[in-house]
N, C-alpha and C positions, 0 to 999 in steps of 0.2 A: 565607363561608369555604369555602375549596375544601377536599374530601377527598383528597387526593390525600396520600399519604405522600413521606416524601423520604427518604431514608438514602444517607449515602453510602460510596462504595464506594472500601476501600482502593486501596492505591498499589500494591499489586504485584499484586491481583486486578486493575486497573483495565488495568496492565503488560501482562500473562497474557492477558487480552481484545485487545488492543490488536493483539499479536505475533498473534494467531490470525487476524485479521483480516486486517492485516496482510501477513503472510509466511506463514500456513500457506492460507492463502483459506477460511478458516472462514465463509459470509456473515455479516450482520450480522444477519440475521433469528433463525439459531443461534446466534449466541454469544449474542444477549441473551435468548433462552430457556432457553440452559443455563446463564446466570447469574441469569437470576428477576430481569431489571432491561429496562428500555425499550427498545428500537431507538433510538428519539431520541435517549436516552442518549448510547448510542454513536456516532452519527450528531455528537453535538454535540461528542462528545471526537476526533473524527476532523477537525472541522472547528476545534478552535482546536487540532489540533495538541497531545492531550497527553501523548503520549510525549516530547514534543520534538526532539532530533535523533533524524536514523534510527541503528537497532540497525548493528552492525557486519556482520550479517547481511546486511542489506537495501543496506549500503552498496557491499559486496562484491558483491550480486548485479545492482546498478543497471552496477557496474564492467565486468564482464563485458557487458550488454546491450549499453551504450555502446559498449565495441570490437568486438563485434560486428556493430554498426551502421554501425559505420567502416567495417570490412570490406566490406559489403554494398555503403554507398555510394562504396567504390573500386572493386570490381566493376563497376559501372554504371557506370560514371564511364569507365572502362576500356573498355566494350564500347560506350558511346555513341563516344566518340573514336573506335573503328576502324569502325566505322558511319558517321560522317560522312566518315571518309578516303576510302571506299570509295564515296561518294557524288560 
């Protein structure tokens, strides 16, 4: 029989962890020592996903990146075109 304890850890602690990681960039090495629980832990709720959808936060801030990104590759887009013109 293994020693290993198991407890688990509420929904909104789990929440609070999750967002820090997440969206504040908390690593995961700190949040799971300031919460007195595994890396793996976290490592495991990161990989099925259990916050499940993203926060509105995150959703907003992916929104921004995105058009940002458009931007950039219009830009390029733009300065390749008069680069071959000029070719």
């Amino acid at each position: 029989m293994s020693n290993k304890k198991y407890h688990r850890v509420p929904k909104d602690v789990k929440a609070d962890i999750m967002k820090r990681v997440k969206e504040d960039g908390v690593s995961v090495s700190q949040a799971a020592k300031d919460a007195g629980i595994s890396e793996a832990a976290i490592y495991d709720w990161l990989a099925k996903g259990a916050t499940g959808s993203p926060s509105w936060a995150e959703f907003a801030r992916l929104q921004r990146e995105n058009k940002m990104l458009f931007e950039v590759v219009g830009e390029l887009t733009v300065k390749l075109s008069q680069a071959q013109k000029k070719s």
